[in-house]
N, C-alpha and C positions, 0 to 999 in steps of 0.2 A: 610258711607260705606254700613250701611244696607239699603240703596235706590238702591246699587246697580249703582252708578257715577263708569263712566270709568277713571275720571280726577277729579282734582281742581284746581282754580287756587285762593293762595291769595293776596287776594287788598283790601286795606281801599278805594277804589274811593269815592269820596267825604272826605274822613278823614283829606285832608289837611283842610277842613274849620273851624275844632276844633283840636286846639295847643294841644289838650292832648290826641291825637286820639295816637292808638299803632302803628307804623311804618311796614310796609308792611315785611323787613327784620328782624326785633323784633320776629312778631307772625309766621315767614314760619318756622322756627327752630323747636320748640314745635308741631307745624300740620306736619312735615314731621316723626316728630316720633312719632308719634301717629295714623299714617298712616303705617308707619311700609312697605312700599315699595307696599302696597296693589294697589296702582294706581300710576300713575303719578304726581306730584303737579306744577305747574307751577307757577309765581310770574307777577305782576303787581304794578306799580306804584316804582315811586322812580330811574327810570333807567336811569341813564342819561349820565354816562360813563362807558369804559372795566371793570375798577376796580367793581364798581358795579354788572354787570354780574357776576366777579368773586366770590362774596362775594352772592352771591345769589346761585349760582352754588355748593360751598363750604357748604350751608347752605342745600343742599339740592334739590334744584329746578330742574325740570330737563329740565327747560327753561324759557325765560323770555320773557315778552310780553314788546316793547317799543313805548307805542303809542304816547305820546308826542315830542319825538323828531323826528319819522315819520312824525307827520305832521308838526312840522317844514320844514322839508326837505322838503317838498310837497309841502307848503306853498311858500315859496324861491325859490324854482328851479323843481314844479313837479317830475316827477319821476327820473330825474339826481339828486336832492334833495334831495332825499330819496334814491337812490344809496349811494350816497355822506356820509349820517349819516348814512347806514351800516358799510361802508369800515372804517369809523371813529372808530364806535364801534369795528369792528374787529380788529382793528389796535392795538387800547388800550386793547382790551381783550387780545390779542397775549402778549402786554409786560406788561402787570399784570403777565400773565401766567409763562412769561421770569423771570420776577423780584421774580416771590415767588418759581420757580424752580421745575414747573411740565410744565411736557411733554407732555403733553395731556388732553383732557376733559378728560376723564375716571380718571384724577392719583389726580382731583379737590376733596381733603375731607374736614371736618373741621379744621383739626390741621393746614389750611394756616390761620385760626382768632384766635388762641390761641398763647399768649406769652411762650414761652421756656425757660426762666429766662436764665441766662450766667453762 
């Protein structure tokens, strides 16, 4: 922050190639509050369904970058492709959303990854 970044964004890229690297979803939690809302933070790596947005979104992010499954879609079918695994992602982001019982990005906190005990 004292450089004065408008943004962050965290990603191990490269981290899958050492099994004991920290998970991109592990380390956003701790930088998001340590950031204290001073910028933006954004998330990389790891994206690969709604639920995960969601669980990235909950954690903080205030967005996530999905490059691999963009190019898949790119790859398969150009930019219908890549149409394709947006609507995917949104699809499943919408019933994650349904299933954990918020209404909107804005109502996305942490207490949807905390257990509530019965």
């Amino acid at each position: 922050m004292q450089h004065g970044v408008d943004g962050l964004v965290v990603s191990n890229h490269g981290g899958r190639n050492l099994d004991t690297s920290i998970a991109t979803l592990d380390a956003l939690g701790p930088i998001v509050e340590a950031i204290d809302g001073r910028c933006p933070v954004l998330v990389d790596g790891g994206i690969r369904r709604g639920a995960d947005i969601l669980k990235a979104l909950a954690l903080g992010a205030r967005a996530v970058l999905i490059g691999r499954p963009y190019i898949y879609g790119l790859f398969l079918n150009g930019a219908d492709g890549v149409e394709h695994v947006l609507s995917i992602l949104e699809r499943e982001l919408k019933m994650a959303m349904l299933l954990t019982g918020q209404p909107h990005l804005g109502a996305i906190d942490t207490d949807i990854l905390r257990y509530r005990g019965v």
